[in-house]
C-alpha positions in Angstrom: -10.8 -2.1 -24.7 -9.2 -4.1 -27.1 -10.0 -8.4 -26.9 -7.0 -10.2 -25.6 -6.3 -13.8 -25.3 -3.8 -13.4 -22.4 -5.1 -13.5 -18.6 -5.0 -9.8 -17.1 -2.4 -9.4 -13.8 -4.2 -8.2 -10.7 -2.6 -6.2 -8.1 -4.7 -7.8 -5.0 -1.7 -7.5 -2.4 1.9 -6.7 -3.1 3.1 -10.5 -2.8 1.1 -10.9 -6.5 4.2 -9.4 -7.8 7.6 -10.9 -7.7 11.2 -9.1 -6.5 12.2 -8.5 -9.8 8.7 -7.0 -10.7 8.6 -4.5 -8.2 12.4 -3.2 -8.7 11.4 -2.6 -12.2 8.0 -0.8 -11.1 10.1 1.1 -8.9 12.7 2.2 -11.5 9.8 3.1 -14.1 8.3 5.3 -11.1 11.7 6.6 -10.7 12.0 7.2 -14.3 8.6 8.6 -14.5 9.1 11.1 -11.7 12.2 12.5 -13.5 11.0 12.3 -16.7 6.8 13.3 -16.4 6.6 14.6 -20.2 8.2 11.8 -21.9 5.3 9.6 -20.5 2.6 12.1 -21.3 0.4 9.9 -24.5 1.2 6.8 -22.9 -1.8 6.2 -22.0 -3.9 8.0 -24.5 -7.4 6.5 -24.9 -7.1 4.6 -21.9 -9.6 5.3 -19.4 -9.6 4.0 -15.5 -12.4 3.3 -13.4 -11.9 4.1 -9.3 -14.6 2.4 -7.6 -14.5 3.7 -4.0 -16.4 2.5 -1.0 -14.2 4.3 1.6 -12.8 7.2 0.7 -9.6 9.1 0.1 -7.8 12.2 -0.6 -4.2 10.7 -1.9 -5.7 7.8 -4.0 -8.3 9.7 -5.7 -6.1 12.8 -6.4 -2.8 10.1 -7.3 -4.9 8.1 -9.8 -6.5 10.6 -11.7 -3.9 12.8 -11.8 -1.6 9.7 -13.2 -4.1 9.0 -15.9 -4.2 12.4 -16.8 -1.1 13.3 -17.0 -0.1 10.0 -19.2 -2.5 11.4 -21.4 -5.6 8.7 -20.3 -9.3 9.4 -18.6 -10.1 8.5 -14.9 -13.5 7.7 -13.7 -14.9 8.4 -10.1 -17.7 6.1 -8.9 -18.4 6.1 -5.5 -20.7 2.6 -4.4 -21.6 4.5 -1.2 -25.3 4.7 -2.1 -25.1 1.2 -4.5 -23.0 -1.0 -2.6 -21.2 -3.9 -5.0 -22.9 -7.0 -5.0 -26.7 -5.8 -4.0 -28.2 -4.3 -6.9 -26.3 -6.5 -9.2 -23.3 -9.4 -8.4 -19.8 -8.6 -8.2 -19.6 -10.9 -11.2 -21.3 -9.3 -13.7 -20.2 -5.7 -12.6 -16.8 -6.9 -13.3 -17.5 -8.3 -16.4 -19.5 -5.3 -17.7 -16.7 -3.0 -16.5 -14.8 -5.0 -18.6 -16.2 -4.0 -21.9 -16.1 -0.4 -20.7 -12.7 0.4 -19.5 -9.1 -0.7 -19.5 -8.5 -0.9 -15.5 -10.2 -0.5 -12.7 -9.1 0.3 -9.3 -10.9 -0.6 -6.3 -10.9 0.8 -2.6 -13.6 -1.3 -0.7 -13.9 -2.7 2.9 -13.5 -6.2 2.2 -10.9 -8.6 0.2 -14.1 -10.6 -1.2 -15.1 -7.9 -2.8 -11.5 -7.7 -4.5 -11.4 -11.3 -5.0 -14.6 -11.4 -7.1 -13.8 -8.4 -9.1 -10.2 -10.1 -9.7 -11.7 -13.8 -10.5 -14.5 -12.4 -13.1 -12.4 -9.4 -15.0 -10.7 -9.4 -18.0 -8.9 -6.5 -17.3 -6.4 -5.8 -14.7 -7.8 -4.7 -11.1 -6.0 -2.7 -8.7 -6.9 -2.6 -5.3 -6.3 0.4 -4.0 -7.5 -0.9 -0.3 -9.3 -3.6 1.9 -9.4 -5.0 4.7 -6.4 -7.5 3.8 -4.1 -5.3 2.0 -2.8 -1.9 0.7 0.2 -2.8 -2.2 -0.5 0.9 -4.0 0.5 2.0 -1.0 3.8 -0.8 -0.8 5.3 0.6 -4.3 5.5 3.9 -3.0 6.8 3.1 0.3 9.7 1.0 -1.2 10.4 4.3 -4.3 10.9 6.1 -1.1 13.4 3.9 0.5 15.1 3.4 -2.3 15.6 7.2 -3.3 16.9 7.4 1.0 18.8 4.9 1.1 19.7 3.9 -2.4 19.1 0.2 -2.5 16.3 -2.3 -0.1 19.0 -4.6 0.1 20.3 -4.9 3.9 17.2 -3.0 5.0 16.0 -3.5 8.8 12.4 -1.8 9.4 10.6 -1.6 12.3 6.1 -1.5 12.2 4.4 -0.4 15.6 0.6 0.1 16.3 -2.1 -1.7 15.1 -1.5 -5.0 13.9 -4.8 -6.2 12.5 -4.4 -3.7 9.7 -3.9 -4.1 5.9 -1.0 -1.7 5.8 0.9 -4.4 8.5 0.1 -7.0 6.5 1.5 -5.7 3.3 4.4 -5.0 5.1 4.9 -7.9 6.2 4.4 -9.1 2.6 6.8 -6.6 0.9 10.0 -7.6 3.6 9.3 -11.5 2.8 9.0 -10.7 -1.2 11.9 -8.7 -1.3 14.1 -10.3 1.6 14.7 -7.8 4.3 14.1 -7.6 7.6 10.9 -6.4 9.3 9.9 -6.5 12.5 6.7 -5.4 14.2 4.9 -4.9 17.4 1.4 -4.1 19.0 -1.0 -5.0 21.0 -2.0 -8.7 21.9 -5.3 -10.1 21.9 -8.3 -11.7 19.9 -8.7 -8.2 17.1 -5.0 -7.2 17.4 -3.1 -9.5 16.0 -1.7 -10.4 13.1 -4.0 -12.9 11.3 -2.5 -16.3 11.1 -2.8 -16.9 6.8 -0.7 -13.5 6.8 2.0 -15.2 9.2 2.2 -18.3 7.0 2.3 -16.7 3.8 5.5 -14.5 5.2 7.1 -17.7 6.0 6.9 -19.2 2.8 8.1 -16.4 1.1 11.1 -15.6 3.3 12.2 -19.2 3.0 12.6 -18.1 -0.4 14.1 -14.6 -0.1 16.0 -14.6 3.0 14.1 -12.2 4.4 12.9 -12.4 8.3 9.4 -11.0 9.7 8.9 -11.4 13.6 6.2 -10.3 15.8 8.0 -8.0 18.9 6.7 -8.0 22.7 7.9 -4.1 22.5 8.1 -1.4 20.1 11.9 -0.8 21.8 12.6 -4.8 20.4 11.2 -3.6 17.3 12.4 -0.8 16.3 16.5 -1.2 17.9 18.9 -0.9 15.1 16.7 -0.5 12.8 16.9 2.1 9.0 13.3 2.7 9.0 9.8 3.1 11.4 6.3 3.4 10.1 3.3 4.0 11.4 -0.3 4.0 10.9 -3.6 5.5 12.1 -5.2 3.6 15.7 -8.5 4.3 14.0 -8.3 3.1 10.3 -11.8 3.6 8.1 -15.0 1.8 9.9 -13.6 1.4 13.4 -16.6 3.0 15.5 -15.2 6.6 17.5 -16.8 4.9 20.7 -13.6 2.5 21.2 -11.2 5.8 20.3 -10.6 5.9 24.4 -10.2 1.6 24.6 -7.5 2.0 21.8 -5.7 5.0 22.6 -5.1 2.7 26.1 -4.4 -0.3 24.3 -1.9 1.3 21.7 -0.2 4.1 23.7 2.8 1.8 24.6 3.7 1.6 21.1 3.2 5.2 19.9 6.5 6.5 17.9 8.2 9.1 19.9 11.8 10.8 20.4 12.9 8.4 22.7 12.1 5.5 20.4 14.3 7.3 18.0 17.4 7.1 19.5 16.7 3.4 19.7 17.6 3.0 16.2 20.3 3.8 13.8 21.0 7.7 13.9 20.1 8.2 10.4 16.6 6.2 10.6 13.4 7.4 8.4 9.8 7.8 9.8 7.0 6.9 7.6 3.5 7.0 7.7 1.2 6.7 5.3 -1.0 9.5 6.0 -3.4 10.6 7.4 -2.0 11.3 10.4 -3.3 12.0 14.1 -0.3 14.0 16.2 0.1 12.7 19.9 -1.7 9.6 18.9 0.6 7.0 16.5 3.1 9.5 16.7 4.3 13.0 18.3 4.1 15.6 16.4 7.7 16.2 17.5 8.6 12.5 14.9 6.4 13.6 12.0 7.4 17.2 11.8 10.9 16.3 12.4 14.6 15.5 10.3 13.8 12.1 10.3 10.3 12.3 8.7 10.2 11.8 5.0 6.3 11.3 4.9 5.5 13.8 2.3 7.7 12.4 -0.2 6.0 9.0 0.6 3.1 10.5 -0.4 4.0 12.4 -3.4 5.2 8.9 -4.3 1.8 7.2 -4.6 1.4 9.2 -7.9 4.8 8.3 -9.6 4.5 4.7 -8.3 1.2 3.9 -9.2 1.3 5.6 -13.2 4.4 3.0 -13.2 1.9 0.1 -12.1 -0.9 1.1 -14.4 1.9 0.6 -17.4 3.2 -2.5 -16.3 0.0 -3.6 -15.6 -1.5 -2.6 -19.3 1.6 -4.2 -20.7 3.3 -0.3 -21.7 6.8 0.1 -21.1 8.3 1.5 -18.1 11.3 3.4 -19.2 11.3 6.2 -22.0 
């Protein structure tokens, strides 16, 4: 990688990025997924690093897919069997990594480790996951809407399930960046709730937007009126199977069904981000169904995120 002077952008959560930063993302992704061959040396000699401590199927497949076909090199390292920070600190891995690649993306269990990458890189880092946030996951979601709906502007979405989650929170995050409504609901109680920075930080950003983010008694509350419902796994990565039967109980009243459906407008969208457990976040009658469009949320993370790698290299977005 070529010396720079400037300081690299992170992607730690999507509220690093500003409104007008994630519409033009989201039209280069756009762009990109219309136009895949005009973007294919983009990224020639460019080579990404994935450092994975939990895996996945849709961001390891997404991100080296992207690089490849943008003409660039993608690197799998899993830190199962040499866990960050033991062998060697966090701080000089990410500043050897730094006179190796270009960018490195990073899907670990906790936001230090992100933090420490972030605040000791001189390239850009992407996380692709912790326990605080999931904003590869936020680009996509919002391409999505847009290409449903046309525009985010006006937008009323709905969250129910676990709310001590990274997806939420990013959520949560993207409405009060970009000024729509979001409301969620779950369970209540010390390990499901929303954690209190998350709350503030929403609450400064919407007094900027106009956006609003509440916290609903009931997923029927949430989700009444409303153009859009997500979901997400009861049992994210490194929840123990023995509390499976606790949180089936404790999460049940807030599964996404049929009935919750009709609650909402008649032309509402189900997401989820995948995976997805059938009978348990939501029927399989809701993610097989008209109103699903989870598949082309996921086809999404690849267009989104070779849109993000560009801006975040400092390549154009549109051909």
């Amino acid at each position: 990688p070529e010396e720079t002077l400037e300081m690299p952008r992170h992607l730690t959560k999507i509220s690093d990025l500003s409104k007008e930063e994630i519409l033009r993302i989201i039209e280069g992704a756009r762009n990109i997924k219309a136009h895949p061959l005009a973007y294919a040396e983009r990224l020639k000699n460019k080579t990404l690093l994935m450092l994975f401590e939990k895996p996945s199927l849709r961001t390891r497949v997404s991100f080296e897919v992207g690089m490849t076909q943008m003409g660039g090199h993608a690197i799998f390292y899993s830190v199962a069997d040499s866990p960050l920070g033991k062998k060697e600190s966090i701080e000089d891995t990410a500043k050897v990594l730094s006179r190796f690649v270009d960018v490195v993306m990073a899907r670990v269990n906790t936001r230090k480790t992100v933090q420490e990458l972030a605040a000791n890189s001189a390239i850009p880092i992407i996380n692709a996951l912790d326990d605080f946030a999931h904003p590869c996951q936020m680009l996509c979601d919002l391409q999505t809407i847009v290409e449903k709906r046309g525009t985010l502007e006006g937008l009323k979405m709905a969250y129910c399930g676990d709310l001590h989650n990274n997806v939420t929170y990013d959520l949560m995050r993207s409405a009060a960046v970009m000024g729509f409504d979001m409301s969620v609901a779950g369970p209540s109680g010390p390990g499901f709730e929303v954690e209190p920075e998350v709350l503030e930080e929403c609450q400064r950003l919407c007094a900027v937007s106009g956006g609003h983010v509440r916290v609903c008694a009931t997923s029927q509350e949430a989700c009444r009126g409303v153009d859009v419902i997500y979901a997400d796994s009861w049992m994210s990565y490194g929840i123990s199977k023995d509390q499976l039967q606790e949180r089936i109980n404790r999460f049940m009243p807030f599964q996404i069904n049929e009935a919750l459906l009709q609650v909402a407008k008649p032309d509402v969208i189900f997401m989820n981000c995948l995976p997805a457990a059938r009978g348990m976040e939501q029927t399989a009658g809701v993610i097989d169904g008209p109103h699903s469009i989870v598949f082309d949320q996921a086809e999404n993370r690849l267009h989104a995120q070779k849109s993000l790698l560009l801006f975040l290299l400092g390549q154009p977005l549109l051909d």
